[in-house]
C-alpha positions as CSV (number, residue, x, y, z in Angstrom):
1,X,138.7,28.0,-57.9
2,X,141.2,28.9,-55.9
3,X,142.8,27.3,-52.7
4,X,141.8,29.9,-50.3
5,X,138.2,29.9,-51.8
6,X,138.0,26.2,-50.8
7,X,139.5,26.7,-47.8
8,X,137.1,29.4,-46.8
9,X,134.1,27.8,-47.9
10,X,135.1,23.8,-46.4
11,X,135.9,26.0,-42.7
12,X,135.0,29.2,-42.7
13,X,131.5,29.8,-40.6
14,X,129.6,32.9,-40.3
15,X,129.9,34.4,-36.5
16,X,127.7,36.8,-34.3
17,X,130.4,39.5,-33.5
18,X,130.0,40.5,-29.8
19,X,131.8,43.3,-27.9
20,X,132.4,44.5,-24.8
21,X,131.3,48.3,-24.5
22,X,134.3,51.0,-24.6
23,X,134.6,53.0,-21.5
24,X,135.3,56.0,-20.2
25,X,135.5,56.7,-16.4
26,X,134.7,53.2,-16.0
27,X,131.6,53.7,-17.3
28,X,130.4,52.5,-20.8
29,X,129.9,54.8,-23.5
30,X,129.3,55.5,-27.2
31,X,132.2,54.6,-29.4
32,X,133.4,54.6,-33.4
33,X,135.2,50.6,-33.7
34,X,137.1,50.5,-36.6
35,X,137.7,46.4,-37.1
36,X,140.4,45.4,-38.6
37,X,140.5,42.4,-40.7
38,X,143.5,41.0,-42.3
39,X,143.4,38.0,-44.7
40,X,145.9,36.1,-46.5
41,X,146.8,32.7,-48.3
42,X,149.5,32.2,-46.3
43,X,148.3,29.8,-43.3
44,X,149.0,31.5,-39.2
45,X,149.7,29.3,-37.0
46,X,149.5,29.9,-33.1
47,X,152.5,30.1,-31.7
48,X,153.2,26.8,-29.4
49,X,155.8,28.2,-27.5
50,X,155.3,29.5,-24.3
51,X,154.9,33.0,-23.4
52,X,157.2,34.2,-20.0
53,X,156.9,36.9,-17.7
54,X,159.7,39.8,-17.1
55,X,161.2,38.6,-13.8
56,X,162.5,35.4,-12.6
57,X,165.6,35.5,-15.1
58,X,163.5,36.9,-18.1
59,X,164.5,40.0,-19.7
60,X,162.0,42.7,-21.0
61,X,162.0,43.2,-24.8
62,X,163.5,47.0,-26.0
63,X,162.8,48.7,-29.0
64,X,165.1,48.9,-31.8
65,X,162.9,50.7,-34.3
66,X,159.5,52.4,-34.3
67,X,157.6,54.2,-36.4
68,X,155.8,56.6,-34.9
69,X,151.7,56.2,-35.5
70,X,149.4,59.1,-37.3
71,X,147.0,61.1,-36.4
72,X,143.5,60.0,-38.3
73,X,141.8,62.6,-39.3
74,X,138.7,62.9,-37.1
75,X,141.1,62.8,-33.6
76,X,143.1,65.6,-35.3
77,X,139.7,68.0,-35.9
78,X,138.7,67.2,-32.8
79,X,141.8,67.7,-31.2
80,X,141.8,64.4,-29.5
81,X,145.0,63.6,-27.1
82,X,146.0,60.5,-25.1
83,X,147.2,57.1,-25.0
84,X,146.1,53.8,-26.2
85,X,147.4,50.9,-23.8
86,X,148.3,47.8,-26.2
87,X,149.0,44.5,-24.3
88,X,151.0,42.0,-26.6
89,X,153.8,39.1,-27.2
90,X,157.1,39.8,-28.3
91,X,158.4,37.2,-30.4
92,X,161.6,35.8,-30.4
93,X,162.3,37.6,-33.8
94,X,161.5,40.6,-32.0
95,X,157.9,41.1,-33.6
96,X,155.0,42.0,-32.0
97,X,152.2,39.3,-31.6
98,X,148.6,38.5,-30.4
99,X,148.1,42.5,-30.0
100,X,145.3,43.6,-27.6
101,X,143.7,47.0,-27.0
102,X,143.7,46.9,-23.1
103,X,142.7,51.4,-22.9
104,X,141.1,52.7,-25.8
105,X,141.1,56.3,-26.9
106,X,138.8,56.3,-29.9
107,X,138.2,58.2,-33.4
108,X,140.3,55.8,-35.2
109,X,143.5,56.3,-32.6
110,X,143.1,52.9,-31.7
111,X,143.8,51.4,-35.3
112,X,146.6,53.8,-35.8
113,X,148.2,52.7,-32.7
114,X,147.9,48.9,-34.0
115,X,148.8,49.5,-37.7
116,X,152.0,51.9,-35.9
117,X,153.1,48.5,-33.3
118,X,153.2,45.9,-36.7
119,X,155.9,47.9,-37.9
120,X,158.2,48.1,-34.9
121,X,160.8,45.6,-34.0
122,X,162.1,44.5,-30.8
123,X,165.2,43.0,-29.3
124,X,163.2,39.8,-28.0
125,X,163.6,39.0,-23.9
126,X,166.0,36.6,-23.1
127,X,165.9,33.7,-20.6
128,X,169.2,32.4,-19.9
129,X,170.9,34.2,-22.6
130,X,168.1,32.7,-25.2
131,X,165.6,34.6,-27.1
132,X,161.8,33.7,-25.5
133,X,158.3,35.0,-26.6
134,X,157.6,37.8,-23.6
135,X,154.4,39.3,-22.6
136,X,154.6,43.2,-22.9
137,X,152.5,46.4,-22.4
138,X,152.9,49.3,-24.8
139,X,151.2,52.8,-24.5
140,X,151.1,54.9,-27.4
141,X,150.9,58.3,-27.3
142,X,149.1,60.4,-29.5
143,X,149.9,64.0,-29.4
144,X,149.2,67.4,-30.9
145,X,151.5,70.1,-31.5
């Protein structure tokens, strides 16, 4: 048996899933959710550091590189265009952490847009002249031309 298969079955308990309906207009409406479930053998753990605000002293975080996200398929038949609004920590190795949907757009956009923000890499904030973890917001644009 394998460790993770130990692990898993010693801690791992089944949950109810619960979500909070998508809106549009501020109103809640009918939506595809795509979840997103990543698993490894390597062990996560949270980040004790704490997080800091742009102001007071704290840089923002830039972008050296992005990749830009795709279109899924069902978006691009239906000609779906927007932005999804991603809330998230920039580490002090200039990856993107603890990611968080804050505006969905739907169809699959909304996965894209996370699987796109795992692959960029940021120049971390700075306090003082030292790398900090940073709270951002990123909007990703998804259009057709």
């Amino acid at each position: 048996m394998c460790p993770m298969t130990l692990l898993v079955r010693r801690y791992w308990t089944p949950l109810a899933w619960r979500f909070l309906p998508a809106t549009g207009s501020k109103k809640p409406r009918f939506a595809d959710a795509t979840v997103l479930l990543e698993c490894s053998a390597e062990a996560v753990l949270p980040t004790t550091a704490p997080t800091a605000r742009v102001g007071g002293g704290v840089t923002p975080p830039t972008v050296v590189s992005k990749i830009e996200p795709e279109y899924s398929e069902g978006a691009r038949k239906s000609r779906l265009q927007g932005n999804v609004v991603v809330s998230l920590q920039v580490d002090t190795a200039g990856v993107a952490t603890n990611m968080k949907i804050t505006k969905m757009l739907g169809q699959g956009l909304d996965a894209k847009a996370m699987e796109a923000l795992k692959t960029w890499h940021f120049k971390p904030g700075t306090k003082d002249g030292k790398p900090v973890t940073v709270f951002a917001t990123i909007e990703v644009s998804f259009r057709l031309m």
